[in-house]
mmCIF file of the N, C-alpha and C atoms, coordinates in Angstrom:
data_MODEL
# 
_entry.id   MODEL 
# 
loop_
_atom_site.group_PDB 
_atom_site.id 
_atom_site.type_symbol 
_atom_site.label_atom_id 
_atom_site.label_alt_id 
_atom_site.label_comp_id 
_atom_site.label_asym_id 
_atom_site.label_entity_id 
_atom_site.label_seq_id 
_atom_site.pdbx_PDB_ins_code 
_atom_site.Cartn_x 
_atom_site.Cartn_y 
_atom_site.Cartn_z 
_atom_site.occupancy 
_atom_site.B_iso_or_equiv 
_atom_site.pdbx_formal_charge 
_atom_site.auth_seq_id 
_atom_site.auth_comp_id 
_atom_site.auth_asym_id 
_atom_site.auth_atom_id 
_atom_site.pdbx_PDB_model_num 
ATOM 1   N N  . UNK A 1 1  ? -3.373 14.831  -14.508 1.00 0.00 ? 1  UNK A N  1 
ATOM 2   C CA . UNK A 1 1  ? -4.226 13.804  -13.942 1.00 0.00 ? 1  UNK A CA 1 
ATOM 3   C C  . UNK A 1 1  ? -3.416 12.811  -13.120 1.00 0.00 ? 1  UNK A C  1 
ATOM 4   N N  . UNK A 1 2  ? -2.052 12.667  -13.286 1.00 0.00 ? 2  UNK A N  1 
ATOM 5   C CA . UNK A 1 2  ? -0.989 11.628  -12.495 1.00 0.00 ? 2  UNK A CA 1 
ATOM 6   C C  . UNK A 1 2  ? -0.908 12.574  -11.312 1.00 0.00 ? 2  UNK A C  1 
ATOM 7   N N  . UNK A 1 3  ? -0.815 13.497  -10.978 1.00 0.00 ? 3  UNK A N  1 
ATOM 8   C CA . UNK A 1 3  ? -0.880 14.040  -9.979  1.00 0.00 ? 3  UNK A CA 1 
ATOM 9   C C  . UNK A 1 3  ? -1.751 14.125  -9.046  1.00 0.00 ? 3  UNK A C  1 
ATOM 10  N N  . UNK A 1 4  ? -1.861 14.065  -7.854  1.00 0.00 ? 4  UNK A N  1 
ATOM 11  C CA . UNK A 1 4  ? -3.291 14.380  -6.809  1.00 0.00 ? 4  UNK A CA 1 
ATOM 12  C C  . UNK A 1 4  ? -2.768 15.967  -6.277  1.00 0.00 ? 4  UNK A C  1 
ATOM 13  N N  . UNK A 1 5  ? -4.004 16.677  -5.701  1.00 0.00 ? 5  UNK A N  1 
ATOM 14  C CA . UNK A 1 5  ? -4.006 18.035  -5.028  1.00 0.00 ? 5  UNK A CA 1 
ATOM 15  C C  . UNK A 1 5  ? -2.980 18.028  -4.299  1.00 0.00 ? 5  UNK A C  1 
ATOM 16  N N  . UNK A 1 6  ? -2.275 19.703  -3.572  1.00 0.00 ? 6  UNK A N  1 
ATOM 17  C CA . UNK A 1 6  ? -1.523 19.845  -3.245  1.00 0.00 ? 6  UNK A CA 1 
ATOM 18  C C  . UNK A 1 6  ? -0.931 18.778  -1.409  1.00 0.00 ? 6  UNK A C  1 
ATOM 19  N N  . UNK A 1 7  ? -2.545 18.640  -1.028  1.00 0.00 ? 7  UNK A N  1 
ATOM 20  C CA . UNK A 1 7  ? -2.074 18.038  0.246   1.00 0.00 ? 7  UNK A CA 1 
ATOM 21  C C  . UNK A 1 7  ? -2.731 16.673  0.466   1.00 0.00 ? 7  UNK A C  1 
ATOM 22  N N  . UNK A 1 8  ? -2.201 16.091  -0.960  1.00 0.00 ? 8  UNK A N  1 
ATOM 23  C CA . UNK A 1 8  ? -2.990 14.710  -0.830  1.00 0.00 ? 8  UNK A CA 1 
ATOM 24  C C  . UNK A 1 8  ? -1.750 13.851  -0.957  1.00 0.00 ? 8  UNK A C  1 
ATOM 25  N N  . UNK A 1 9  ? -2.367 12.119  -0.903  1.00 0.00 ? 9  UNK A N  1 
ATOM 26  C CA . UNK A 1 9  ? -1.146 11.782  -0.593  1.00 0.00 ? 9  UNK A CA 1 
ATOM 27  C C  . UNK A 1 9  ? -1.539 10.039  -0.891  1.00 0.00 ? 9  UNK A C  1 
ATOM 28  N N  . UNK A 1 10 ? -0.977 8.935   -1.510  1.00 0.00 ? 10 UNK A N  1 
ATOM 29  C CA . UNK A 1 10 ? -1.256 7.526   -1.886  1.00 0.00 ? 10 UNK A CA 1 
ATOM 30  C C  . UNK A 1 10 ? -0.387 7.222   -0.688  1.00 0.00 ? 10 UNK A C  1 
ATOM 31  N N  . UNK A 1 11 ? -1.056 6.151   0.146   1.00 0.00 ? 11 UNK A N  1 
ATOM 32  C CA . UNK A 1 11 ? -0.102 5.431   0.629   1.00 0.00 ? 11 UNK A CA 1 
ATOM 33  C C  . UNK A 1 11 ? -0.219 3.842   0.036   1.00 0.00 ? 11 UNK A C  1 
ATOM 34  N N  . UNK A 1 12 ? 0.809  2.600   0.176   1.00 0.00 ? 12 UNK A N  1 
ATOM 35  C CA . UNK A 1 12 ? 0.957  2.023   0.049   1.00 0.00 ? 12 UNK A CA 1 
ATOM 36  C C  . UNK A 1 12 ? 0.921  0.830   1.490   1.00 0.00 ? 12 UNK A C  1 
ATOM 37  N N  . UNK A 1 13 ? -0.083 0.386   1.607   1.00 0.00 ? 13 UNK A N  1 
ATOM 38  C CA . UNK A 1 13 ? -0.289 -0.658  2.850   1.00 0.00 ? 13 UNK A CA 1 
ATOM 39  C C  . UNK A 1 13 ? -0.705 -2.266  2.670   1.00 0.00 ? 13 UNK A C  1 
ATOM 40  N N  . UNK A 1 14 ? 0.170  -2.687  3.952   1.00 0.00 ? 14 UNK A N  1 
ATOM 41  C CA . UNK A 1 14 ? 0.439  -4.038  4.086   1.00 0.00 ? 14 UNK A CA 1 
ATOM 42  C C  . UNK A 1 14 ? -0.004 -4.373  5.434   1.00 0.00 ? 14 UNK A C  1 
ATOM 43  N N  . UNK A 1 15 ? -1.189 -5.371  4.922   1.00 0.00 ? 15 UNK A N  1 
ATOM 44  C CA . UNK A 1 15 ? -1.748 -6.027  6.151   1.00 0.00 ? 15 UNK A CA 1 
ATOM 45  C C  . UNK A 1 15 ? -0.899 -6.777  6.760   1.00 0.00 ? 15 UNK A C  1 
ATOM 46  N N  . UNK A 1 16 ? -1.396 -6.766  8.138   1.00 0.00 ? 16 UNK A N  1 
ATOM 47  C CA . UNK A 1 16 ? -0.282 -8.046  9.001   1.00 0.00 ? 16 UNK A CA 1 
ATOM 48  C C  . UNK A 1 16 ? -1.039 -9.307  9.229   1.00 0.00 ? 16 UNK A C  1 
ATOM 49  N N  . UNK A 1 17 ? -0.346 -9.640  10.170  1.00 0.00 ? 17 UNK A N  1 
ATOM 50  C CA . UNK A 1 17 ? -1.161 -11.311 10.239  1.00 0.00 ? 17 UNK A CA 1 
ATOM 51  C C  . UNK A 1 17 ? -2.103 -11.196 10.621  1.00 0.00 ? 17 UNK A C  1 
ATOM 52  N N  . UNK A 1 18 ? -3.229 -11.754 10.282  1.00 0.00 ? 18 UNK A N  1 
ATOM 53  C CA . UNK A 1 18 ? -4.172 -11.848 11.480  1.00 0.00 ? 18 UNK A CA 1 
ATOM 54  C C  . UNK A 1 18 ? -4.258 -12.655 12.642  1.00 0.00 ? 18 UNK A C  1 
ATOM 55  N N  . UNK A 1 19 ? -3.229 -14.158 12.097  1.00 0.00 ? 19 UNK A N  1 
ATOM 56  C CA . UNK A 1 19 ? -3.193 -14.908 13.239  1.00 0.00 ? 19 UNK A CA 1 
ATOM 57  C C  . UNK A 1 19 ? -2.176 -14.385 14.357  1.00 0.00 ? 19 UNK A C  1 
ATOM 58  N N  . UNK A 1 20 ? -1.405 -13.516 14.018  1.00 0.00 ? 20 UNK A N  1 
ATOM 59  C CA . UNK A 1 20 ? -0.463 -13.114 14.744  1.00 0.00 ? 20 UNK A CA 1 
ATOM 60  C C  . UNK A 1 20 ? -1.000 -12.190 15.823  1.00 0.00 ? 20 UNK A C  1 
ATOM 61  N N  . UNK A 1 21 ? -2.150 -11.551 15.599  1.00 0.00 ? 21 UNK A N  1 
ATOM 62  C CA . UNK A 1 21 ? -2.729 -10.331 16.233  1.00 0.00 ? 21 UNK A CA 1 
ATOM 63  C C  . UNK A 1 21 ? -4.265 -10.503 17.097  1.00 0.00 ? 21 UNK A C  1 
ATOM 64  N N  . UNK A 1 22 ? -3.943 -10.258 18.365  1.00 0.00 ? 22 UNK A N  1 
ATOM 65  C CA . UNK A 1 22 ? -5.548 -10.593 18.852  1.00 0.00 ? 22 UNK A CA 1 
ATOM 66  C C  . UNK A 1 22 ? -6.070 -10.572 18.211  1.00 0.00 ? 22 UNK A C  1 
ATOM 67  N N  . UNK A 1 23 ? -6.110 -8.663  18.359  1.00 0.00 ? 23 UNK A N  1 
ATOM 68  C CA . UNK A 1 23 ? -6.964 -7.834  18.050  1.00 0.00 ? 23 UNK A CA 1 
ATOM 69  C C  . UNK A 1 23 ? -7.677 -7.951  16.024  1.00 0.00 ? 23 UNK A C  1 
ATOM 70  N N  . UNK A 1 24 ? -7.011 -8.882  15.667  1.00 0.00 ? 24 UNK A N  1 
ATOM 71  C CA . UNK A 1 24 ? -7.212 -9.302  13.795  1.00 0.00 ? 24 UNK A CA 1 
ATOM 72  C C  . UNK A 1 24 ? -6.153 -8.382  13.118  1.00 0.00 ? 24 UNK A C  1 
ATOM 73  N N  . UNK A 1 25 ? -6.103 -8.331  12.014  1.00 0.00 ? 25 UNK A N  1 
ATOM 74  C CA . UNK A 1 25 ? -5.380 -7.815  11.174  1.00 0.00 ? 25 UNK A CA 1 
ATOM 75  C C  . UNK A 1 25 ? -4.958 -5.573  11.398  1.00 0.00 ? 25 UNK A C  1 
ATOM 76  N N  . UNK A 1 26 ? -3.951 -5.700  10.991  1.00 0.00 ? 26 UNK A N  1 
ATOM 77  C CA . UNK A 1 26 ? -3.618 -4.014  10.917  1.00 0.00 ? 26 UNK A CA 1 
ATOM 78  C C  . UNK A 1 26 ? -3.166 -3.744  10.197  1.00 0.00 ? 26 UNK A C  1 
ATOM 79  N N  . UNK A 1 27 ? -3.335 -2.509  9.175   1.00 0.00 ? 27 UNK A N  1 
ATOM 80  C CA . UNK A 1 27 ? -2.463 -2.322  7.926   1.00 0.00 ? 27 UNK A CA 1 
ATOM 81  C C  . UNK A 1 27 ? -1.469 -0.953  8.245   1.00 0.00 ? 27 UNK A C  1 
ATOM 82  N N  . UNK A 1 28 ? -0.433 -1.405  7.837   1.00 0.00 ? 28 UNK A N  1 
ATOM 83  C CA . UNK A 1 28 ? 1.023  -0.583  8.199   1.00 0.00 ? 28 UNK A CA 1 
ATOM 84  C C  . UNK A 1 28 ? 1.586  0.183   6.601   1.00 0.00 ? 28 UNK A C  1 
ATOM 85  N N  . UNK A 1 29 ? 1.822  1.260   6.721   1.00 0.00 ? 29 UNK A N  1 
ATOM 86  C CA . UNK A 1 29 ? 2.106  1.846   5.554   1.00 0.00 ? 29 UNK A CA 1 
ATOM 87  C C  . UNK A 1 29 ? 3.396  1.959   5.071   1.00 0.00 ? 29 UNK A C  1 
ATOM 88  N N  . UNK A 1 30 ? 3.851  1.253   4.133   1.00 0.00 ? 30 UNK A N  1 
ATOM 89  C CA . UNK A 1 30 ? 5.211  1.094   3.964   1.00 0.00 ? 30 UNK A CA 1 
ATOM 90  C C  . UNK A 1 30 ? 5.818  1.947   2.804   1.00 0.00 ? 30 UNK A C  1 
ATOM 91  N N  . UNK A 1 31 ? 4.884  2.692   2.599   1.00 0.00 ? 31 UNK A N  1 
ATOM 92  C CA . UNK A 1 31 ? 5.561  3.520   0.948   1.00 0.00 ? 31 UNK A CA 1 
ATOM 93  C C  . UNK A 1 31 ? 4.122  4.918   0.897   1.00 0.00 ? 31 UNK A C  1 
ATOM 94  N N  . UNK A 1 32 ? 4.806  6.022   0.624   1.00 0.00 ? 32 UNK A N  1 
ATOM 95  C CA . UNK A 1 32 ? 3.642  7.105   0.474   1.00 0.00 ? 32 UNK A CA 1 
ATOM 96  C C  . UNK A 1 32 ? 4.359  8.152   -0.872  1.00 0.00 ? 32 UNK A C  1 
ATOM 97  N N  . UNK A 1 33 ? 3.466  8.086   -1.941  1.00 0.00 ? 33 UNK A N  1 
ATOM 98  C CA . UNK A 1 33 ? 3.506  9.024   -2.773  1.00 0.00 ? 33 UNK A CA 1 
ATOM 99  C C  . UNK A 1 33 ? 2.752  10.122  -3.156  1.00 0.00 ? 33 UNK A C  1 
ATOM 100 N N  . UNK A 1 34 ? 3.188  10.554  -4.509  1.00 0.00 ? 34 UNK A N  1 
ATOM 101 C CA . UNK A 1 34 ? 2.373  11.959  -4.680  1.00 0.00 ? 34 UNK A CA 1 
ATOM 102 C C  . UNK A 1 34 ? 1.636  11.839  -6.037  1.00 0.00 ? 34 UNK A C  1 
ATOM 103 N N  . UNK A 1 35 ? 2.073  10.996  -6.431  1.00 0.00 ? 35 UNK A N  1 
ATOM 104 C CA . UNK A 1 35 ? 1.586  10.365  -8.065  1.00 0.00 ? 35 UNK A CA 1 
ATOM 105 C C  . UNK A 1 35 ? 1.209  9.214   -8.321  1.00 0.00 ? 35 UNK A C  1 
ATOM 106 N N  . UNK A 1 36 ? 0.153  9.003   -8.841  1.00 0.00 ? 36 UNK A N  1 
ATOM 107 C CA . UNK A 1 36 ? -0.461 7.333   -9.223  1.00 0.00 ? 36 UNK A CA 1 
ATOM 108 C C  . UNK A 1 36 ? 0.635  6.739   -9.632  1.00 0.00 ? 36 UNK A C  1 
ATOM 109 N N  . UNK A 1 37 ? 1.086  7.041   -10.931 1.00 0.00 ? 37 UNK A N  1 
ATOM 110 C CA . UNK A 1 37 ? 1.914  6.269   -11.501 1.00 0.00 ? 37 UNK A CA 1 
ATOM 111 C C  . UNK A 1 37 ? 3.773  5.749   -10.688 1.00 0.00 ? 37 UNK A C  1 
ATOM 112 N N  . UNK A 1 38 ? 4.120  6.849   -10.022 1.00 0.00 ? 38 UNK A N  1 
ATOM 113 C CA . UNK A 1 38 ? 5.054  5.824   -9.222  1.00 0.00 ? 38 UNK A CA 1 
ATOM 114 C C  . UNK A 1 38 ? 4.455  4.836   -8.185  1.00 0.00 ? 38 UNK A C  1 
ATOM 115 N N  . UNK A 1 39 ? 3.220  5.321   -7.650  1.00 0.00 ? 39 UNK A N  1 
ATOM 116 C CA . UNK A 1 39 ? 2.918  4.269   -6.491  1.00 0.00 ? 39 UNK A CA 1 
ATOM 117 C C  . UNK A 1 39 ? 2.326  2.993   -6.949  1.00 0.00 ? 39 UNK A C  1 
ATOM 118 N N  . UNK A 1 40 ? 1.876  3.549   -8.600  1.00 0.00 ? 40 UNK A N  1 
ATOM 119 C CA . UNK A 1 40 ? 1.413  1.678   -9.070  1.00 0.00 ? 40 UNK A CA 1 
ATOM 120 C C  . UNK A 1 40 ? 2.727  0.966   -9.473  1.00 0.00 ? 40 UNK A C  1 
ATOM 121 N N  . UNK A 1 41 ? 3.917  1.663   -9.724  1.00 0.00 ? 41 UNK A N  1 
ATOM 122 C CA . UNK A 1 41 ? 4.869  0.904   -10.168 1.00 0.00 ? 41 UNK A CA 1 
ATOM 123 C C  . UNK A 1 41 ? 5.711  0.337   -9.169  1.00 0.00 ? 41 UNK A C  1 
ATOM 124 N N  . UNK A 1 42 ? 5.995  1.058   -8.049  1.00 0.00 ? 42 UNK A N  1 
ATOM 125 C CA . UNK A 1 42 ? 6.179  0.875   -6.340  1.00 0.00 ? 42 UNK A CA 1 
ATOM 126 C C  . UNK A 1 42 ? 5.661  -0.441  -6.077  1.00 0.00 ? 42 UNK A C  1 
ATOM 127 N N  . UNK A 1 43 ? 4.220  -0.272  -6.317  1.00 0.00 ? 43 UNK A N  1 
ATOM 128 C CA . UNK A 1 43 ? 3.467  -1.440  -5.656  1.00 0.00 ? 43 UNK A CA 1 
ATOM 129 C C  . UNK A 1 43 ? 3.491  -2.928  -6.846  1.00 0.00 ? 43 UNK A C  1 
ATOM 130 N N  . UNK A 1 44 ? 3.856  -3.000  -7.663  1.00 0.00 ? 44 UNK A N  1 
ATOM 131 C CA . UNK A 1 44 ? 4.114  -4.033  -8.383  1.00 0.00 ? 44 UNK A CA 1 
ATOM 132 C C  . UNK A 1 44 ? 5.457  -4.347  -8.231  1.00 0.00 ? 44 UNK A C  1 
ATOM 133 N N  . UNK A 1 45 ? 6.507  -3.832  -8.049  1.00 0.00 ? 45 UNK A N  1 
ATOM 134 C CA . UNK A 1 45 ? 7.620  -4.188  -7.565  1.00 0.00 ? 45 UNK A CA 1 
ATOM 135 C C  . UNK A 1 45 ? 7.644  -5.024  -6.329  1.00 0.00 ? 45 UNK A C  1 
ATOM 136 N N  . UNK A 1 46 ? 6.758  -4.324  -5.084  1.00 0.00 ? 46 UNK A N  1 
ATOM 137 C CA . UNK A 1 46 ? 6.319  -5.157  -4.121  1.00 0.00 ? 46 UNK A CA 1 
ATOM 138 C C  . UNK A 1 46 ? 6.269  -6.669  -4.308  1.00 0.00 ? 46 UNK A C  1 
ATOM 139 N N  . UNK A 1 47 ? 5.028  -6.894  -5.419  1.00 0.00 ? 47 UNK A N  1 
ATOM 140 C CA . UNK A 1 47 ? 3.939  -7.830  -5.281  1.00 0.00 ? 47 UNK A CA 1 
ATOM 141 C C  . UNK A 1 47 ? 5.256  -8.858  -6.214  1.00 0.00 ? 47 UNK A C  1 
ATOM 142 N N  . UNK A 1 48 ? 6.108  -8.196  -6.993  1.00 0.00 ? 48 UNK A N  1 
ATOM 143 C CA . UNK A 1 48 ? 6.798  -9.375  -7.730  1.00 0.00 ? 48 UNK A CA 1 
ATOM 144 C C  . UNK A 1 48 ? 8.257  -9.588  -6.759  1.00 0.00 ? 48 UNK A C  1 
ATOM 145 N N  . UNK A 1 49 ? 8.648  -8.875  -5.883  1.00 0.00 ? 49 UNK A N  1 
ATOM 146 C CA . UNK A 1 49 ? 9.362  -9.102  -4.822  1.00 0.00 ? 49 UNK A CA 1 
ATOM 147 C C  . UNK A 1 49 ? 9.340  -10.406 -4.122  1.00 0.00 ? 49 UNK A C  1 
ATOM 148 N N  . UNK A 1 50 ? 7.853  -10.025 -3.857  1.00 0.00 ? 50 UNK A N  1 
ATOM 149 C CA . UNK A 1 50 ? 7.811  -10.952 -2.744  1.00 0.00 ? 50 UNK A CA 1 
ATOM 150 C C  . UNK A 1 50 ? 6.392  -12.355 -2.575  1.00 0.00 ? 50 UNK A C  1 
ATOM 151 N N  . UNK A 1 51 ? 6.462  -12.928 -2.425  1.00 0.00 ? 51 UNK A N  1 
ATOM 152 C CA . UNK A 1 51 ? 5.184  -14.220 -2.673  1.00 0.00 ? 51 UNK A CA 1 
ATOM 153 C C  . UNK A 1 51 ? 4.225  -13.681 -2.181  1.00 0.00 ? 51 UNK A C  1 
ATOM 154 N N  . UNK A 1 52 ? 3.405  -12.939 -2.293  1.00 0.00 ? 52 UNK A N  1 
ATOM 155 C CA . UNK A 1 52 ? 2.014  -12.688 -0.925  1.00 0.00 ? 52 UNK A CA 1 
ATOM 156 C C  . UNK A 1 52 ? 1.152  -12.546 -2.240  1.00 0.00 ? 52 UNK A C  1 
ATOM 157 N N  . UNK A 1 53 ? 0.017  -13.059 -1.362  1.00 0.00 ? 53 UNK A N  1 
ATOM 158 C CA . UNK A 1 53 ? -1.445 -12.631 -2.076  1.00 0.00 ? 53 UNK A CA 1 
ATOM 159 C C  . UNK A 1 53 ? -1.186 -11.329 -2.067  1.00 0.00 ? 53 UNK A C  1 
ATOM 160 N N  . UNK A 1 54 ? -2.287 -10.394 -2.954  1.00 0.00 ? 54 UNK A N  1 
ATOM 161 C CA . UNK A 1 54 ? -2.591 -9.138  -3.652  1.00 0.00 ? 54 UNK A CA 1 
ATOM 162 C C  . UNK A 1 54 ? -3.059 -8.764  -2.454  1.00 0.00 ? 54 UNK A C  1 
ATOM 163 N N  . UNK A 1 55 ? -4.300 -9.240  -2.134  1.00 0.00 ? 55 UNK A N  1 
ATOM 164 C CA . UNK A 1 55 ? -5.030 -9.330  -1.168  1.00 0.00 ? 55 UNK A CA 1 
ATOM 165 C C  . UNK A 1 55 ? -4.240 -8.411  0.611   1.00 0.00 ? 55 UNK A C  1 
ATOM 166 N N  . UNK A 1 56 ? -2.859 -8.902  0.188   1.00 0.00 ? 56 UNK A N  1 
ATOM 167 C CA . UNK A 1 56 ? -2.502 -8.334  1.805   1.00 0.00 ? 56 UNK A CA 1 
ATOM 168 C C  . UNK A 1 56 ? -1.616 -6.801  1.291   1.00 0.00 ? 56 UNK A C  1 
ATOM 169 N N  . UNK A 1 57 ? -2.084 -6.641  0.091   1.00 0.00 ? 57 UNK A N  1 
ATOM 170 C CA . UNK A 1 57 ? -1.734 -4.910  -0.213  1.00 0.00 ? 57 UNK A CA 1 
ATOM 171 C C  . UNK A 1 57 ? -3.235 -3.951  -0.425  1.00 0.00 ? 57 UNK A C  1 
ATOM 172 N N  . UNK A 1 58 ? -2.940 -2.256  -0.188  1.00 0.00 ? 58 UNK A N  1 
ATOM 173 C CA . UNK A 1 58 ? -3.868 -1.790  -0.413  1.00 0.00 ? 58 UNK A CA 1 
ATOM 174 C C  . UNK A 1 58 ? -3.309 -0.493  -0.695  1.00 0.00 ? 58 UNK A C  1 
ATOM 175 N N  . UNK A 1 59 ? -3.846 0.422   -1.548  1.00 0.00 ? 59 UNK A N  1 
ATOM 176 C CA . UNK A 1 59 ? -3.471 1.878   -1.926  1.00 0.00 ? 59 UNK A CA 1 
ATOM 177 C C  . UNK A 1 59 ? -4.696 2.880   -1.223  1.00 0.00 ? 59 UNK A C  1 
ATOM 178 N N  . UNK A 1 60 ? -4.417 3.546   -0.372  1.00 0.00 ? 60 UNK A N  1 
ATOM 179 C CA . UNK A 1 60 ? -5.287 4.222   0.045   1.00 0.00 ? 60 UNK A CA 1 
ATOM 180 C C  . UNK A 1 60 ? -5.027 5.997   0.022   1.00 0.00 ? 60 UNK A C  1 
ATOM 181 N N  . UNK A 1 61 ? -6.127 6.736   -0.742  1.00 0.00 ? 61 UNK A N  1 
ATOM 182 C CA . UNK A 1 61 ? -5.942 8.115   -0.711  1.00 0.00 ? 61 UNK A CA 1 
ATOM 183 C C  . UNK A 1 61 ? -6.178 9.129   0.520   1.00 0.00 ? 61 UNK A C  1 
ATOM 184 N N  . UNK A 1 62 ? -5.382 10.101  0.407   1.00 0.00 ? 62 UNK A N  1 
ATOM 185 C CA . UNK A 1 62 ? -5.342 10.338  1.744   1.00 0.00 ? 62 UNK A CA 1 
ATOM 186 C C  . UNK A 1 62 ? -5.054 11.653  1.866   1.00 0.00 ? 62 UNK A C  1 
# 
């Protein structure tokens, strides 16, 4: 069940500014795994890294 199908794939994304960007916000993928469990532990490393709202991360299947 930690696993996804053979050609699937978590990425790990980080919105950008929105004030920075005409066009509004873009999310850039900075980390891609193959298993829930490293990409939730990936992504909490992130979030205690660094000061940002939750809010400017997202896990998307793919």
């Amino acid at each position: 069940m930690n696993k996804l199908a053979k050609d699937c794939r978590i990425e790990i994304q980080i919105r950008t500014c929105p004030w920075k960007c005409a066009a509004g916000p873009e999310w850039k993928t900075v980390a891609t795994f193959h298993d829930y469990k490293a990409a939730a532990l990936h992504l909490a490393a992130l979030i205690n890294e660094v000061d940002v709202v939750r809010d400017f991360y997202r896990i998307v299947e793919k």
